[in-house]
C-alpha positions as CSV (number, residue, x, y, z in Angstrom):
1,X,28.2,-85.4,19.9
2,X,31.4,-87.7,21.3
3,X,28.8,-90.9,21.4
4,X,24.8,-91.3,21.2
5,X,22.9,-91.0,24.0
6,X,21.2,-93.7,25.8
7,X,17.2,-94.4,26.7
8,X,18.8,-93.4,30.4
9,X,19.7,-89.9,29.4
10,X,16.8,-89.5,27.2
11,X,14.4,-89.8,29.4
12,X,16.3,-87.0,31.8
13,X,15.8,-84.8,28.7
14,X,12.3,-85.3,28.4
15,X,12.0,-85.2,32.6
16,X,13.8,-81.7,32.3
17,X,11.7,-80.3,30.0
18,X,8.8,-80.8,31.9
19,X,9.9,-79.7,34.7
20,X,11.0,-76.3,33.1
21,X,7.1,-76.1,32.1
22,X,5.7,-76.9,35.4
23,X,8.6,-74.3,37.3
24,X,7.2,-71.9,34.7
25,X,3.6,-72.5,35.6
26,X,4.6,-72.7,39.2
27,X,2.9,-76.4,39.5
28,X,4.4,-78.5,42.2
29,X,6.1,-81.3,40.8
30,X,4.4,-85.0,41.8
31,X,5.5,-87.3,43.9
32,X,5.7,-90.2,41.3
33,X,8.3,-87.9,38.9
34,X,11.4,-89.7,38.4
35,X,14.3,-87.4,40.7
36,X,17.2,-87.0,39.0
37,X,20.7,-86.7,41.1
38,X,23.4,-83.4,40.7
39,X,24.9,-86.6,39.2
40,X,22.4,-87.4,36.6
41,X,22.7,-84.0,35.6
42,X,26.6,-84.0,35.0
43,X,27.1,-86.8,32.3
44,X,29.7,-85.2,30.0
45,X,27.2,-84.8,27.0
46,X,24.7,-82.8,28.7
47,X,27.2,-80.0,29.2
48,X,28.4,-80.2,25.2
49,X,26.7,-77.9,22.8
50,X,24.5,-79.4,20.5
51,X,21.4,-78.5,18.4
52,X,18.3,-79.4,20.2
53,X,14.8,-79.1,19.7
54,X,11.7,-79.4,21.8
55,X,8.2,-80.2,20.4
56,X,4.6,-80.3,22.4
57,X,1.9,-82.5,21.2
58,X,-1.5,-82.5,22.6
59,X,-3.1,-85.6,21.8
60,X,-2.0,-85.8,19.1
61,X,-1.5,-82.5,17.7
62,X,1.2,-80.1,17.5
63,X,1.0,-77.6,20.2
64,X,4.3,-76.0,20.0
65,X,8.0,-76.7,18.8
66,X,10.9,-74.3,19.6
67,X,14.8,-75.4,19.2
68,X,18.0,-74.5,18.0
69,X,19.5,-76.0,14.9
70,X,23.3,-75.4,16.5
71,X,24.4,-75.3,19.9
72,X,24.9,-72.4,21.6
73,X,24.6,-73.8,25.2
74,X,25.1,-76.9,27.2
75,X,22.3,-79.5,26.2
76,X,20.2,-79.6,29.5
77,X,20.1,-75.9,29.5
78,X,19.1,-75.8,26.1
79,X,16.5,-78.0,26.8
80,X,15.3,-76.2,29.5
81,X,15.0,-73.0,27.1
82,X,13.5,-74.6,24.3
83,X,11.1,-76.5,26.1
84,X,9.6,-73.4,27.7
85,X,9.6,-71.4,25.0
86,X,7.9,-74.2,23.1
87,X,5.0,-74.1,25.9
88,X,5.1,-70.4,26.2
89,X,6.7,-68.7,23.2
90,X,5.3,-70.5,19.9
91,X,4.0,-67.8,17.8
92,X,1.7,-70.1,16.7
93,X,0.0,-70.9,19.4
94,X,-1.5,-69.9,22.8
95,X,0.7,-70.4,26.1
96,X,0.0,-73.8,27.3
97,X,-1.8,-73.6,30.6
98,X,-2.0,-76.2,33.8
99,X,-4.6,-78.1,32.8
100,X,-3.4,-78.8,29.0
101,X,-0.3,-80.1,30.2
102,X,-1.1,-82.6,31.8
103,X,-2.9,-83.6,28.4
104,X,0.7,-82.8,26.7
105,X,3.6,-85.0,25.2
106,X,6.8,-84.2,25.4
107,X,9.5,-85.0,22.8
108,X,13.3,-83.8,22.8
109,X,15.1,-84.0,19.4
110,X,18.8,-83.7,20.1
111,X,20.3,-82.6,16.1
112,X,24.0,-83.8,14.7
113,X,25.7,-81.0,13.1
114,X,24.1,-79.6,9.9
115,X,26.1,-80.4,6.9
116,X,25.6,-78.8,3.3
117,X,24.0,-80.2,0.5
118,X,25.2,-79.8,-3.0
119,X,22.4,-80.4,-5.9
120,X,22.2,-79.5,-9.4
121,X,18.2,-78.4,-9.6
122,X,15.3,-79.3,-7.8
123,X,15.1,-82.5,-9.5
124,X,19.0,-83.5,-7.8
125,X,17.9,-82.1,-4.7
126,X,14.6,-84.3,-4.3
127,X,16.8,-87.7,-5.0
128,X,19.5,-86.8,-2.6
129,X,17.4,-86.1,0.4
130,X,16.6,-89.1,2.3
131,X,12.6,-89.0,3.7
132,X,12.3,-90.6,7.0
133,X,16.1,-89.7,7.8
134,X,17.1,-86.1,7.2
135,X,16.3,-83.1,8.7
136,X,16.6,-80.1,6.4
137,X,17.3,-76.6,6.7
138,X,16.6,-74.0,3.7
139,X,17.7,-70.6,3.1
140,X,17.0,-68.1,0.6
141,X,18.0,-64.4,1.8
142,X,16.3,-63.7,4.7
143,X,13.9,-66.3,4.4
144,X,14.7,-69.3,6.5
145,X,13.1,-72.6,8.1
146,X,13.7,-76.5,9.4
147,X,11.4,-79.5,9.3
148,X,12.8,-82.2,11.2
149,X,13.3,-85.3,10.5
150,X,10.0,-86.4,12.1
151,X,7.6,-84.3,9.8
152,X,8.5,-87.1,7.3
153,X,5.9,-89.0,8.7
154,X,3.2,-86.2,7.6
155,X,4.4,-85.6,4.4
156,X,6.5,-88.9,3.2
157,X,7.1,-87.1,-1.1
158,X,10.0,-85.4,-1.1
159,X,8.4,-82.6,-3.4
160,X,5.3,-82.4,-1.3
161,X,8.0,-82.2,2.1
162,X,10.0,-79.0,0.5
163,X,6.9,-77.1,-1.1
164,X,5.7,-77.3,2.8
165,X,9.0,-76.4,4.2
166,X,9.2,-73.0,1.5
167,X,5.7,-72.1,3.0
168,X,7.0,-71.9,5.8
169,X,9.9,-69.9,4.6
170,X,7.7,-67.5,3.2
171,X,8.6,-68.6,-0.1
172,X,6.6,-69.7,-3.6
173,X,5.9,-72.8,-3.0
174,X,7.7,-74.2,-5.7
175,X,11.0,-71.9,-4.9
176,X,12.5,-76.0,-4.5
177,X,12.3,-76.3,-8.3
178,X,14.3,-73.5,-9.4
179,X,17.6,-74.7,-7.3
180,X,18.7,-71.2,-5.5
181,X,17.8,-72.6,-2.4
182,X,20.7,-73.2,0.3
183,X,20.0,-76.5,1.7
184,X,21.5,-78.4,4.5
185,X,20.8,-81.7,6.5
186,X,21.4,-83.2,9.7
187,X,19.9,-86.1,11.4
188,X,18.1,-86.3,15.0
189,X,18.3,-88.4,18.7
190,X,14.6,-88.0,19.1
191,X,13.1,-89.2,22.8
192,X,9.6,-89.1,23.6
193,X,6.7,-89.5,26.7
194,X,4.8,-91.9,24.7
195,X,7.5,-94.4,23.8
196,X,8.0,-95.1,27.6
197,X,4.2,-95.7,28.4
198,X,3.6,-91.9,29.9
């Protein structure tokens, strides 16, 4: 990403995504939804590609996250395609339907590019990550899987974050310990409904 983006182009994320939902349910969009201009639309770093992830809660809960840890398509595009395959395509969960999305948050995570980590053991690899600020990525084979920097909040211990993250690997829980794991990090631009009053 050339610079950071601003609360501006944030919240044209977020209003994208939603839109993609509603397109997808065929709702008509309200009146009151912010319009964004052709021009809105063209700021430079909407058309670079960057990692991007879009996550659903419903009050309060998670009801669907779907991204892409690289970028393999303009931002706003990948926005849109996240963001409806986070309401539609979550294996974990039912497609969202009209009613529940009204009910539904909205936050877009726009990633930095992942970067390696080098640890010794599972011991190295627990001081060197950094709770509240890293996203990690872990790899083993086959087996594969991302928490983002925000699921720090639910589980703030390091150890407690990567047994979690190798369940959802598919891995022994305490695969972390035995240090064969691949790991990288990258950091987030995360925008959200609820931190503008929605």
């Amino acid at each position: 990403m050339t610079k950071p983006l601003d609360n501006a182009q944030g919240r044209i994320l977020i209003v994208t995504a939603r839109k993609a939902i509603m397109e997808e349910l065929h709702l008509p969009v309200p009146a009151e939804e912010p319009q964004m201009s052709e021009e809105d639309l063209q700021a430079p770093v909407f058309r670079e590609k960057l990692g991007v992830f879009v996550t659903l809660h419903l009050e309060g809960q998670l009801r669907g996250c779907i991204g892409s840890l690289v970028g393999t398509q303009p931002l706003i595009d990948g926005v849109r395609e996240n963001a409806v395959n986070a309401a539609f395509n979550d294996y974990r969960f039912s497609r969202v339907t009209p009613e529940e999305l009204a009910r539904i948050d909205i936050e877009v995570s726009v990633l930095s590019e992942p970067q390696p980590m080098h640890y010794d053991d599972g011991n190295d690899l627990i001081c060197r990550l950094r709770p509240g600020l890293d996203g990690v990525i872990i790899r083993l084979g086959e087996a594969t899987a991302t928490f983002l920097p925000q699921v720090w909040k639910q589980l703030p211990d390091p150890a407690e974050f990567l047994s979690h993250l190798c369940l959802k690997a598919g891995l022994p829980v305490d695969e972390w310990r035995r240090g064969k794991l691949a790991v990288g990090t990258y950091q987030v631009q995360s925008f959200a409904e609820q931190d503008h009053g929605d």
